[in-house]
Residue frames as qw, qx, qy, qz and C-alpha x, y, z in Angstrom:
[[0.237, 0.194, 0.572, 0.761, -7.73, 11.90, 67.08],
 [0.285, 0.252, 0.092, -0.920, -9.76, 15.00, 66.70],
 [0.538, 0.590, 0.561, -0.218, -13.56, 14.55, 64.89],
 [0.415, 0.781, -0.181, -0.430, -12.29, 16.72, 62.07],
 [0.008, -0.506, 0.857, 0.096, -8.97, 14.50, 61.34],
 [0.359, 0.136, 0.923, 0.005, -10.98, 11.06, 61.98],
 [0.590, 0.618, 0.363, -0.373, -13.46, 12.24, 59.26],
 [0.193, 0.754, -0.540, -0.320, -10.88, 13.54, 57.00],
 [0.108, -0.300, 0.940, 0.118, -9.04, 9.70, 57.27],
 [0.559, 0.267, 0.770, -0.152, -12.42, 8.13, 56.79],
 [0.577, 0.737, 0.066, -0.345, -13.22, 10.10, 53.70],
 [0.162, 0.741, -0.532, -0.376, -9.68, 9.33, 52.44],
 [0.463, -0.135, 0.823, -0.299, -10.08, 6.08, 53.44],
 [0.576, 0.493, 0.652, -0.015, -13.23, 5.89, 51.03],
 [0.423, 0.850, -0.105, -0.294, -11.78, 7.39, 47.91],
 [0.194, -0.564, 0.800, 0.069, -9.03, 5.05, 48.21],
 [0.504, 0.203, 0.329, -0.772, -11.24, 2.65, 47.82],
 [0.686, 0.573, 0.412, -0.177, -13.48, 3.39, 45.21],
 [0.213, 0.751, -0.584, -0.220, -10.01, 4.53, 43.29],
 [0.112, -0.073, 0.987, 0.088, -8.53, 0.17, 43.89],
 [0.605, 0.433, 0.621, -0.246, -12.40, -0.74, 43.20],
 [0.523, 0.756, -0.021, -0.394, -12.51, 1.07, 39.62],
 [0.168, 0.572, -0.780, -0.190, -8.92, -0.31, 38.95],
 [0.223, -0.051, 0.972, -0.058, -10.12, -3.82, 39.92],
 [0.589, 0.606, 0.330, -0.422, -13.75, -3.26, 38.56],
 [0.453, 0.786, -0.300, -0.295, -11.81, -2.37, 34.92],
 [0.136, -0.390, 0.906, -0.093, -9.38, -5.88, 35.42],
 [0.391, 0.187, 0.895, -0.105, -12.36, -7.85, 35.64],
 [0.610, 0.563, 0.236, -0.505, -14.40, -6.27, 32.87],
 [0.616, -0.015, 0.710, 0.341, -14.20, -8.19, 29.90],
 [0.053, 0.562, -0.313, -0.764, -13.55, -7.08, 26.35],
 [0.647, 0.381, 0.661, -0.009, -15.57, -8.27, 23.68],
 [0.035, -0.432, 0.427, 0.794, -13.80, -8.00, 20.10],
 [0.758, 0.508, 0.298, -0.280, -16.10, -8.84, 17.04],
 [0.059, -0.347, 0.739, 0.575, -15.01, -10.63, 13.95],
 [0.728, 0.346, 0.123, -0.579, -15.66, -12.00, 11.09],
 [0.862, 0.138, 0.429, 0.233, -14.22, -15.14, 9.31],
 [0.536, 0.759, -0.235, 0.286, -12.07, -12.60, 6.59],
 [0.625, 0.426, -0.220, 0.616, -7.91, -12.31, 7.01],
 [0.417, 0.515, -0.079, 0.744, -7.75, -9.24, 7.92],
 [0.545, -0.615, 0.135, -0.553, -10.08, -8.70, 10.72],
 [0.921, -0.322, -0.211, 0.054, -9.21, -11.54, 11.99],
 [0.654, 0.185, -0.324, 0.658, -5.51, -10.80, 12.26],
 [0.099, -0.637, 0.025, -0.764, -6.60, -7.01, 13.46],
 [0.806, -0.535, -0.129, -0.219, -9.65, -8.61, 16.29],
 [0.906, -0.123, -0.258, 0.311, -6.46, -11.24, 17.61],
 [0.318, 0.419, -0.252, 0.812, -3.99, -7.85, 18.01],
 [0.443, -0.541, -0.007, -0.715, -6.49, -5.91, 19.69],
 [0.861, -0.292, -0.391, -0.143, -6.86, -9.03, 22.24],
 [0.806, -0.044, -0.250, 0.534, -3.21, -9.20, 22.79],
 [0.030, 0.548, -0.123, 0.827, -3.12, -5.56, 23.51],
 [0.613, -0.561, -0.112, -0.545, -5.76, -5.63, 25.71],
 [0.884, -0.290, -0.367, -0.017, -4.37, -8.53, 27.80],
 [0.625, 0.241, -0.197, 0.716, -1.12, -6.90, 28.00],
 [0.147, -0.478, 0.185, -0.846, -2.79, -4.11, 29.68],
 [0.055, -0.020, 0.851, -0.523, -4.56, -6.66, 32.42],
 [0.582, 0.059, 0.325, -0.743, -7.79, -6.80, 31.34],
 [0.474, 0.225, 0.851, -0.039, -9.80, -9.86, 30.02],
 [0.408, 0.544, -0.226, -0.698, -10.47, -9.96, 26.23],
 [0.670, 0.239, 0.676, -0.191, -12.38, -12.25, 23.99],
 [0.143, 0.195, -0.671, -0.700, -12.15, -12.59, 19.79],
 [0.452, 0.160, 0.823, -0.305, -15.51, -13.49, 19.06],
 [0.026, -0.169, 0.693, 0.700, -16.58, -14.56, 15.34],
 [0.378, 0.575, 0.488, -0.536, -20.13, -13.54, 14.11],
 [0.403, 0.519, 0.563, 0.500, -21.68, -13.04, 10.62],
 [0.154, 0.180, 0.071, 0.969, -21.54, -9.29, 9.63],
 [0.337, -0.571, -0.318, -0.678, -25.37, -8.58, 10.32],
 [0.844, -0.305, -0.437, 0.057, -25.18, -10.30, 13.54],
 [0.579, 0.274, -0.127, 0.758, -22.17, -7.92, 14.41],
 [0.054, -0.291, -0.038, -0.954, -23.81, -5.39, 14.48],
 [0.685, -0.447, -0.533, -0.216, -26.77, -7.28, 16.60],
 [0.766, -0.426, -0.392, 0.278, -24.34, -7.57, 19.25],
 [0.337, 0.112, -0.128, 0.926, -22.63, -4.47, 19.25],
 [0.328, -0.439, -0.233, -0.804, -26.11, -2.59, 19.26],
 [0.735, -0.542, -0.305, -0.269, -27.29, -4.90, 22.30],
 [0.550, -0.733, 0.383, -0.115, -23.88, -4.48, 24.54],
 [0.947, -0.212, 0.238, -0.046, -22.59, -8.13, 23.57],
 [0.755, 0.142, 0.017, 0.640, -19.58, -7.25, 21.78],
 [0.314, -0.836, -0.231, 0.387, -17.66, -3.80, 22.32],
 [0.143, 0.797, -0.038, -0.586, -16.18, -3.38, 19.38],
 [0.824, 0.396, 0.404, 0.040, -15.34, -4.14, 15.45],
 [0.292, -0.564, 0.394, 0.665, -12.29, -3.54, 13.67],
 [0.333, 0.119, 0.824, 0.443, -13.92, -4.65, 10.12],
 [0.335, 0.806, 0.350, -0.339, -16.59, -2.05, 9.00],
 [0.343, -0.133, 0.487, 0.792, -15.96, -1.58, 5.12],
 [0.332, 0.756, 0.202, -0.526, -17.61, 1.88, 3.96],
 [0.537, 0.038, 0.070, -0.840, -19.01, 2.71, 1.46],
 [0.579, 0.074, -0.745, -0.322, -20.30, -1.43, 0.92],
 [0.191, -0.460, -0.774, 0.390, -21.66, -2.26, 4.71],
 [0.309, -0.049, 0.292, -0.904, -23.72, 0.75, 4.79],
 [0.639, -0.189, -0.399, -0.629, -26.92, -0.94, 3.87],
 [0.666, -0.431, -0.600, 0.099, -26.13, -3.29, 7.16],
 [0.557, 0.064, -0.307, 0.769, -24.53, -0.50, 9.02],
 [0.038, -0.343, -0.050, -0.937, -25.80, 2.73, 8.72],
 [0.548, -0.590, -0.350, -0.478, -29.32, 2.19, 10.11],
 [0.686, -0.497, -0.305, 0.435, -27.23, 0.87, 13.91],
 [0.411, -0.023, -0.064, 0.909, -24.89, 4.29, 13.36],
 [0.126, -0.531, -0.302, -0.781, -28.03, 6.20, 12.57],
 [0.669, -0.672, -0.263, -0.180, -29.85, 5.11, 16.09],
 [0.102, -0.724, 0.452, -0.511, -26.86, 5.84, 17.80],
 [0.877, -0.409, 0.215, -0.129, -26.50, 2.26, 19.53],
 [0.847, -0.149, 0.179, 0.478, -23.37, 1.70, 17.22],
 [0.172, 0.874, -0.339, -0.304, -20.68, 4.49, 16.46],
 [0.416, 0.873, -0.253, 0.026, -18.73, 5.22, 13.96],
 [0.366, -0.887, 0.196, 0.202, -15.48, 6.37, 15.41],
 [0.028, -0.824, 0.350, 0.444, -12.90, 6.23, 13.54],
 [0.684, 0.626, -0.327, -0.180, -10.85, 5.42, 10.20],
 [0.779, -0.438, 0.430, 0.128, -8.58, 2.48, 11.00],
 [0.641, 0.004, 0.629, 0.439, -7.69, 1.76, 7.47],
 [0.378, 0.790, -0.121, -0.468, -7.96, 4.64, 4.85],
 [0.521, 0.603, -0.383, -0.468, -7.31, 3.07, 0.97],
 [0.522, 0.181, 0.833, -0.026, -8.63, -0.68, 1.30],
 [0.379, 0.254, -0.604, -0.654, -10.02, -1.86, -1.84],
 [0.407, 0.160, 0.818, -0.374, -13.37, -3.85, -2.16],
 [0.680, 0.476, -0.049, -0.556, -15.50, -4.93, -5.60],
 [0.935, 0.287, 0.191, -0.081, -15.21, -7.36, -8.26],
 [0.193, -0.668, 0.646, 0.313, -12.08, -8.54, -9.44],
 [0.963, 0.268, -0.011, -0.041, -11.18, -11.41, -12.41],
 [0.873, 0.002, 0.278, 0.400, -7.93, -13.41, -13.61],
 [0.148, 0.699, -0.266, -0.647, -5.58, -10.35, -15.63],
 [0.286, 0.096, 0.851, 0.429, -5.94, -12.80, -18.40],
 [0.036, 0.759, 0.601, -0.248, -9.57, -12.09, -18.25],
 [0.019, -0.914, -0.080, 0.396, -9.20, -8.24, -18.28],
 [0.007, -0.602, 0.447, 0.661, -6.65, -8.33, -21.06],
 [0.109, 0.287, 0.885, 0.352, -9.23, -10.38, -23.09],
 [0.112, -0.389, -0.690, -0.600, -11.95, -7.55, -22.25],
 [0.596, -0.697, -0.284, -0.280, -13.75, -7.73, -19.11],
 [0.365, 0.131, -0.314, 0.867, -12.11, -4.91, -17.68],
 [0.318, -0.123, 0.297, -0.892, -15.48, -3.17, -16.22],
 [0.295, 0.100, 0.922, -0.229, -18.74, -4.28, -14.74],
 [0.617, 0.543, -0.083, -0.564, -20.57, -3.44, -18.25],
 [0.337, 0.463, -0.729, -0.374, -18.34, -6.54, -19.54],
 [0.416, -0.162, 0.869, -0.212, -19.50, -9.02, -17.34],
 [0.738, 0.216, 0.565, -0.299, -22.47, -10.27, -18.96],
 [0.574, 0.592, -0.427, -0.370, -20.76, -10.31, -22.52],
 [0.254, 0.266, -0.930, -0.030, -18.52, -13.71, -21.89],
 [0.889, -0.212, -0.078, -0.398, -20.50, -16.55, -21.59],
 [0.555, 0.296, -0.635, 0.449, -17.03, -18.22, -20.55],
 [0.105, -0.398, 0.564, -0.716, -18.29, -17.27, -16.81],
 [0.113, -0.096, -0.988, 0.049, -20.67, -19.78, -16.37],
 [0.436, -0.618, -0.312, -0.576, -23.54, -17.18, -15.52],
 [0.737, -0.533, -0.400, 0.109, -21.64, -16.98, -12.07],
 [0.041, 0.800, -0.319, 0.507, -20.04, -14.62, -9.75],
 [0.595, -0.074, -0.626, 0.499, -17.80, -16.00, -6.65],
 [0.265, -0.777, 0.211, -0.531, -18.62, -14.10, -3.11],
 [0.002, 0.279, -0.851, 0.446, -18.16, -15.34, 0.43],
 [0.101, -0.425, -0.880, 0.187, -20.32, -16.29, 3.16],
 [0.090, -0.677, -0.602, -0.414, -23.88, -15.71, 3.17],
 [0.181, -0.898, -0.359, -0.176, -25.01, -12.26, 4.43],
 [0.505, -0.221, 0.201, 0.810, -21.84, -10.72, 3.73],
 [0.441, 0.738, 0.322, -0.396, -22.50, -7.33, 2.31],
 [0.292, 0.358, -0.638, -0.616, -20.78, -7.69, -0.89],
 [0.092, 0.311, 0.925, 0.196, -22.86, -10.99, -1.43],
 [0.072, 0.680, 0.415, -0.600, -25.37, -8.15, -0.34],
 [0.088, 0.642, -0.248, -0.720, -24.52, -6.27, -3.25],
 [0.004, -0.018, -0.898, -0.439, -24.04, -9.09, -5.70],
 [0.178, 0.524, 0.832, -0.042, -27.70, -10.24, -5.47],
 [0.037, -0.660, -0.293, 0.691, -28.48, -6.77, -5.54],
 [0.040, -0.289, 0.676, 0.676, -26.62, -6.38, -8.82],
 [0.053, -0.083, -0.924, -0.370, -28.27, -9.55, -10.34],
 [0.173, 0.631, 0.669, -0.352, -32.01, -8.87, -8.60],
 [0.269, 0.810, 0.127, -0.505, -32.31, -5.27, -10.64],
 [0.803, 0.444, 0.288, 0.276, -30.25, -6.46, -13.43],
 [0.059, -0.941, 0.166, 0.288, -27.77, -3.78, -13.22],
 [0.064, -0.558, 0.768, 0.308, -25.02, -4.29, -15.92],
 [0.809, 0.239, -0.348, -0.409, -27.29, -7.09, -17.38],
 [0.098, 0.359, -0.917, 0.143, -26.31, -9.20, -15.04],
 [0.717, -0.062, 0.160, -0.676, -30.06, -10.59, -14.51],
 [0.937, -0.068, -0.260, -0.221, -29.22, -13.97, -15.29],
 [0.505, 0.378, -0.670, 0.392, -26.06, -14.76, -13.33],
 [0.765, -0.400, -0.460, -0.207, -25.89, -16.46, -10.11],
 [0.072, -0.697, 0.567, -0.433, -23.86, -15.70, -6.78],
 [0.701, 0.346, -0.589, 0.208, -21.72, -18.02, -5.70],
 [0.304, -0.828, 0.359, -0.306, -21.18, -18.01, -1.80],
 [0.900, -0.107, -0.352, 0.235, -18.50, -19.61, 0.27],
 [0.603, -0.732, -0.046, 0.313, -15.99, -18.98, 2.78],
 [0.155, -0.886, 0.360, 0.249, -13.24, -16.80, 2.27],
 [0.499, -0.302, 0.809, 0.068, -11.05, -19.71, 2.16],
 [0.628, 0.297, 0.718, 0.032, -12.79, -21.83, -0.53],
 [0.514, 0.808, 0.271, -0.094, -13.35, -19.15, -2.78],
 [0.083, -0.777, 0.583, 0.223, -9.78, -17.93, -2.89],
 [0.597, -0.129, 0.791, 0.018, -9.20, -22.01, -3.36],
 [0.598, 0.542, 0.560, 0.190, -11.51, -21.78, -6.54],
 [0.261, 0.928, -0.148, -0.223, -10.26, -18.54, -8.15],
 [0.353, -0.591, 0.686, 0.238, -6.65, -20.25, -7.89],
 [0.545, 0.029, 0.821, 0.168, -7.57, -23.61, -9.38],
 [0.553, 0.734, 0.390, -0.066, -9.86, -21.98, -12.06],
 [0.255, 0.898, -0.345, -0.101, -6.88, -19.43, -13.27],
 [0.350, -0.384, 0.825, 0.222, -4.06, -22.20, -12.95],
 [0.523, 0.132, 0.790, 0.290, -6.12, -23.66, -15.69],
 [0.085, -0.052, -0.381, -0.919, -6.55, -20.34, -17.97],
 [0.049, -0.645, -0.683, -0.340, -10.50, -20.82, -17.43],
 [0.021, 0.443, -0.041, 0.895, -12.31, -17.08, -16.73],
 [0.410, -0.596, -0.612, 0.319, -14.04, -16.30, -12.90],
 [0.088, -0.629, 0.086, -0.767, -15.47, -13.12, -11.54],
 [0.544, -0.331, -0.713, 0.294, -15.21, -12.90, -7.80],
 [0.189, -0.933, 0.096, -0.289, -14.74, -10.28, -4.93],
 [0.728, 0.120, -0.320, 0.594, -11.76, -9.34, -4.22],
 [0.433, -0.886, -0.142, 0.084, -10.17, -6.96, -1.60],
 [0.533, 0.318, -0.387, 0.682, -6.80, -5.38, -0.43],
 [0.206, -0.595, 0.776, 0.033, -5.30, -5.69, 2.03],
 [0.957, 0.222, 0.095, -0.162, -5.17, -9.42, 0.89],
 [0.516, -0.380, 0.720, 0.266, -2.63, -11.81, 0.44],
 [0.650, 0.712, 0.250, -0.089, -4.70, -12.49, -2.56],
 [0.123, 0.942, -0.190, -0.247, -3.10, -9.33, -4.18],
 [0.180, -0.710, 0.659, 0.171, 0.22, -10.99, -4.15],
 [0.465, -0.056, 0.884, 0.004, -0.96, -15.34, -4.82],
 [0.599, 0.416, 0.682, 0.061, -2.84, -14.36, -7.56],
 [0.125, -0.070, 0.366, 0.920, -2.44, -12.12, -10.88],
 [0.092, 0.748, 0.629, -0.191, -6.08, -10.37, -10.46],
 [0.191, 0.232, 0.271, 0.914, -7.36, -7.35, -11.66],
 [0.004, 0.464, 0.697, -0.547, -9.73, -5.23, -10.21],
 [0.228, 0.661, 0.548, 0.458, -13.06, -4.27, -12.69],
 [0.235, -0.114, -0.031, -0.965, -14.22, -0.28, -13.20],
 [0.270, -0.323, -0.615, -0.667, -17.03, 0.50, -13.14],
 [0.351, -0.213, -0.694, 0.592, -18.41, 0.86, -9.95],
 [0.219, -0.657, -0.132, -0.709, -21.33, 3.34, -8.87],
 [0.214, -0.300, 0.593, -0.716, -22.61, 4.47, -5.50],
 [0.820, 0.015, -0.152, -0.551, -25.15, 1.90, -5.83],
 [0.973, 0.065, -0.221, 0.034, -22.90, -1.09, -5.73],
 [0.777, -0.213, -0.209, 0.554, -18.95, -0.77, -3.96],
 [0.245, -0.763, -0.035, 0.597, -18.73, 2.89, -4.29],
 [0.521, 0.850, 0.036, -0.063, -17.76, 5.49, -6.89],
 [0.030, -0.833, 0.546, 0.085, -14.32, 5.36, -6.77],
 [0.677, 0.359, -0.641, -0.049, -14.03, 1.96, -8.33],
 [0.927, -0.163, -0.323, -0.100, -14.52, 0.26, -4.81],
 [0.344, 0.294, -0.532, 0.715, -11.49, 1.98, -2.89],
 [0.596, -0.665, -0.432, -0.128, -12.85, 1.72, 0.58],
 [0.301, -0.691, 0.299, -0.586, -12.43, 3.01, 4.15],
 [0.628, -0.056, -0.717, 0.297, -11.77, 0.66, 7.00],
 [0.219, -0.635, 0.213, -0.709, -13.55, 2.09, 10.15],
 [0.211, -0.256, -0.910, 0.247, -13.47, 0.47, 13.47],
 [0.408, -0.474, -0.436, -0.648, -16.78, 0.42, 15.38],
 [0.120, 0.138, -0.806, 0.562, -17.60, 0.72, 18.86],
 [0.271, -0.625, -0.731, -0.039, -20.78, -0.19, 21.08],
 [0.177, -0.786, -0.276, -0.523, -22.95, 2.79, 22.16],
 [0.497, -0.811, 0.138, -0.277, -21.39, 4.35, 25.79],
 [0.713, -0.215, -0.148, 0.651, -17.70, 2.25, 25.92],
 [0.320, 0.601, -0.138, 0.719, -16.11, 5.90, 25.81],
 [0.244, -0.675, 0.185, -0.672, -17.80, 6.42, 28.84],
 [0.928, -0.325, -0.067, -0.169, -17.87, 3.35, 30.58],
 [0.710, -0.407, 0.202, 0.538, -13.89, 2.87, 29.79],
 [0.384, 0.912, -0.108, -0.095, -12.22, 5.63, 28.12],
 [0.070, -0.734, 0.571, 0.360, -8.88, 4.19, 28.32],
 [0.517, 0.098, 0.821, 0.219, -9.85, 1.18, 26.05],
 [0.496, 0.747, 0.426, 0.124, -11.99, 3.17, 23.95],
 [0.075, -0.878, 0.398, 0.254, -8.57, 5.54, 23.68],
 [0.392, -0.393, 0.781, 0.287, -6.76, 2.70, 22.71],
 [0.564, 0.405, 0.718, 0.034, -9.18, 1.58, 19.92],
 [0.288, 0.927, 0.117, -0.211, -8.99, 5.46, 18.41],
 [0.029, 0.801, -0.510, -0.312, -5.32, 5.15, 17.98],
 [0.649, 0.000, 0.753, 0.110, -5.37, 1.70, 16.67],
 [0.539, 0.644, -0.071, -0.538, -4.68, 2.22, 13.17],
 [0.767, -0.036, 0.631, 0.109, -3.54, -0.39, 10.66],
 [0.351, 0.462, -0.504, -0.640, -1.63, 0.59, 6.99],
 [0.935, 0.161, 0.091, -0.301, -2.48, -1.65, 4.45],
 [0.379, 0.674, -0.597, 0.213, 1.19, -2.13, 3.88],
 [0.372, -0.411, 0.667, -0.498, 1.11, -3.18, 7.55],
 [0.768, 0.136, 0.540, -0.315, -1.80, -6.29, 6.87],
 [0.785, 0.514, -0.258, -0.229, -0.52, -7.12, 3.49],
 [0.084, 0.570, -0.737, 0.352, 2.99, -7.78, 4.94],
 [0.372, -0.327, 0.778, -0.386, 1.34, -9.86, 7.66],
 [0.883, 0.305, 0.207, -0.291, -1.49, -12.18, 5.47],
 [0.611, 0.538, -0.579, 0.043, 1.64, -12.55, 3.07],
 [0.079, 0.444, -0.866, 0.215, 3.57, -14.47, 5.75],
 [0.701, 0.126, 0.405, -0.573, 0.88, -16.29, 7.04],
 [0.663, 0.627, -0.138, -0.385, 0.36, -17.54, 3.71],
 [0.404, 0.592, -0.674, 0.178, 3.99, -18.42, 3.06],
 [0.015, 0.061, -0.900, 0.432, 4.13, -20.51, 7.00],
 [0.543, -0.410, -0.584, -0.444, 1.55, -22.77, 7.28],
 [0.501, -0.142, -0.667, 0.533, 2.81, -23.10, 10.84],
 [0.186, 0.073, -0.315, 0.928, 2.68, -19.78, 11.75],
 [0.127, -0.793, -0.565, 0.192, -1.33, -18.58, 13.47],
 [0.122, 0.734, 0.245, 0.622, -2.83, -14.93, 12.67],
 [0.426, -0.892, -0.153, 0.023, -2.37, -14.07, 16.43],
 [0.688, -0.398, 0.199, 0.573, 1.50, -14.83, 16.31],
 [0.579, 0.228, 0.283, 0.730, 2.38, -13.51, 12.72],
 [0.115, -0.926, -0.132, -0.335, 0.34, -9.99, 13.93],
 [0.553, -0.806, 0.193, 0.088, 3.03, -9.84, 17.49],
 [0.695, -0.179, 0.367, 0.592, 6.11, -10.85, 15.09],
 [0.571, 0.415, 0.191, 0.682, 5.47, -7.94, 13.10],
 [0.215, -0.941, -0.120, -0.231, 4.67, -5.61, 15.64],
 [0.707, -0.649, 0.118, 0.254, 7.63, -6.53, 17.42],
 [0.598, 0.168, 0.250, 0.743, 9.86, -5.39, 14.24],
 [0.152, 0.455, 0.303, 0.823, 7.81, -2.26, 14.62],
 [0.343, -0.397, -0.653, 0.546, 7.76, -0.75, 17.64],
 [0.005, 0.059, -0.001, -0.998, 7.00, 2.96, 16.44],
 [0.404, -0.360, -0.589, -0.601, 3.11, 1.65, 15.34],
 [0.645, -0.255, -0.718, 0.048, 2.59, 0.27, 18.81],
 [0.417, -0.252, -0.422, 0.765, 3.94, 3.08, 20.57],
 [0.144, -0.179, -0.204, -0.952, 1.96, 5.30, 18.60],
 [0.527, -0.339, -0.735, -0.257, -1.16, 3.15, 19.85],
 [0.509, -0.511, -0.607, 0.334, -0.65, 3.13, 23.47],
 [0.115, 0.299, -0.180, 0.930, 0.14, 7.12, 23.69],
 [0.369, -0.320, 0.104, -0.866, -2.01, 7.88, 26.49],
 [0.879, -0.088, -0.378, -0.277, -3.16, 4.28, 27.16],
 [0.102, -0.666, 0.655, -0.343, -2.58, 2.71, 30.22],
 [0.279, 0.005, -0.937, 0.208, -2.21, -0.65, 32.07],
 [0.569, -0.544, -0.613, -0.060, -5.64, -1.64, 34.56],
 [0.569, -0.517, -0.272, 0.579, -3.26, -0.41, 37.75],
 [0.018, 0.979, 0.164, -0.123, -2.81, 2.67, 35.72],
 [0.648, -0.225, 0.445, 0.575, 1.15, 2.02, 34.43],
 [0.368, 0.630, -0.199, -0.654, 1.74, 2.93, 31.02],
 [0.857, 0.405, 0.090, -0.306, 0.66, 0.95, 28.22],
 [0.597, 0.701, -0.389, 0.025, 3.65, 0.89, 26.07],
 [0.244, 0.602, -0.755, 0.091, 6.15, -1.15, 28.28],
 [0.623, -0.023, 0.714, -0.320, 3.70, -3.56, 29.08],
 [0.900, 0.403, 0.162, -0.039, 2.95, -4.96, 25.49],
 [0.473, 0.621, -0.625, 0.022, 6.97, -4.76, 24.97],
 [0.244, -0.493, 0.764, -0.338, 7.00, -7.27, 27.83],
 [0.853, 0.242, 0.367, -0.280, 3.92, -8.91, 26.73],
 [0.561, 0.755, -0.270, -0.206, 5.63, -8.86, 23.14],
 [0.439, 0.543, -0.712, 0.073, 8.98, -10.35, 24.20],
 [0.605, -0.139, 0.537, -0.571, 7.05, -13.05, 25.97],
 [0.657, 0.567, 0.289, -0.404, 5.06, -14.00, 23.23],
 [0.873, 0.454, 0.173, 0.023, 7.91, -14.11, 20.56]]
């Protein structure tokens, strides 16, 4: 073999390689989804897993408090967040999107809904905006949120600290998701009046006859009466580190039609887990999934899309 030729084969030799190293380097890197204890991310975070595995790589759901989120996205330890509701997380948000250690990128969920909500009993007695709250003394001087250092509890206090709406003497309420939904129910199955936070998507929407208050400003859930954005978030350099996961996270989009549909069944089967009832309705809807993987491929470099229909008809 000539010196030119045996250089040639050694160079191909080592581009081969580092071509199977990057594919096996990108196999063994592990995916770190953030959540948070709500429905909907959760159901999202658990998709996003099953995607990810389907494509061969190693992927984690890992559940954090919202400020904490954004801790670990900003320091590497999680890689990305399907649950960022604008305009009500900026005040934990913005300041990680401003330094540029967490992005943006992109709208997953365009017309969510996020602010106070009561019983429509309630609201066709009156307290139909948040100028009515502090008129009924029927509320106990209390507002329902979640868990602590959530940023609508963020907001509540926020409310009640500056008196806005004269709500200076009323008290926020936290608990889990779960519990509070638990007490809105039991309080309206006996006609008595609650103000809480509500949301949509939400199974809520459907298990309870709610109303969502006016009044809103940019100060408290947004001007638009609390119609939100849904944006996922990613840590600071995945695009460049893996661009065909952080490709697959840009087309990941989610209607609200899409997560109302799936919290509603959920709901309805106690049996059924938020990872399974997300892959039993993708698998009636194959056009959302295909739209996802366009361009997205498998670890070995396959295409995306008939590996989660294999993962898919695995799975359910």
């Amino acid at each position: 073999m000539s010196s030119g030729l045996k250089r040639f084969s050694i160079a191909i030799f080592v581009i081969a390689t580092l071509f199977c190293s990057s594919f096996q380097a990108q196999a063994a890197e592990k995916i770190t989804v953030a959540s948070v204890s709500w429905t909907g991310v959760t159901i999202k975070s658990e998709i996003a897993v099953d995607v990810l595995e389907s494509l061969g790589y190693e992927a984690e759901n890992k559940v954090f408090s919202v400020p904490i989120t954004y801790s670990a996205l900003s320091t590497g330890d999680a890689d990305v967040f399907f649950g960022n509701w604008m305009p009500s997380m900026a005040t934990i948000a913005t300041k990680f999107f401003d330094k540029g250690t967490v992005i943006k990128y992109v709208a997953n969920m365009p017309g969510a809904k996020y602010t106070l909500a009561v019983p429509t009993y309630c609201a066709e007695a009156g307290l139909k905006d948040f100028s009515d709250i502090a008129k009924f003394g029927k509320l106990d001087w209390k507002i329902y949120g979640i868990e602590p250092g959530n940023d609508g509890n963020l907001i509540i206090q926020d409310m009640i600290d500056k008196d806005m709406f004269g709500l200076g003497k009323f008290k926020l309420v936290s608990s889990s998701e779960v519990a509070m939904l638990s007490e809105v129910q039991a309080l309206s199955k006996n006609g008595k009046w609650i103000v809480f936070l509500g949301w949509a998507p939400h199974s809520m929407n459907e298990r309870i006859d709610m109303t969502y208050l006016t009044g809103s400003t940019d100060a408290t859930f947004g001007g638009n009466d609390g119609t939100a954005t849904v944006w996922t978030n990613i840590r600071k350099g995945l695009e460049t580190d893996n661009p065909n996961v952080a490709k697959l996270f840009k087309n990941m989009t989610f209607p609200v039609s899409m997560m109302n549909q799936i919290m509603t069944s959920v709901h309805e089967d106690k049996a059924l887990k938020m990872d399974k009832a997300g892959l039993v309705w993708l698998k009636s809807h194959p056009e959302l999934y295909e739209k996802w993987l366009d361009g997205v491929t498998t670890v070995d470099g396959k295409p995306g899309a008939p590996a989660f229909k294999a993962y898919l008809d695995s799975k359910v």
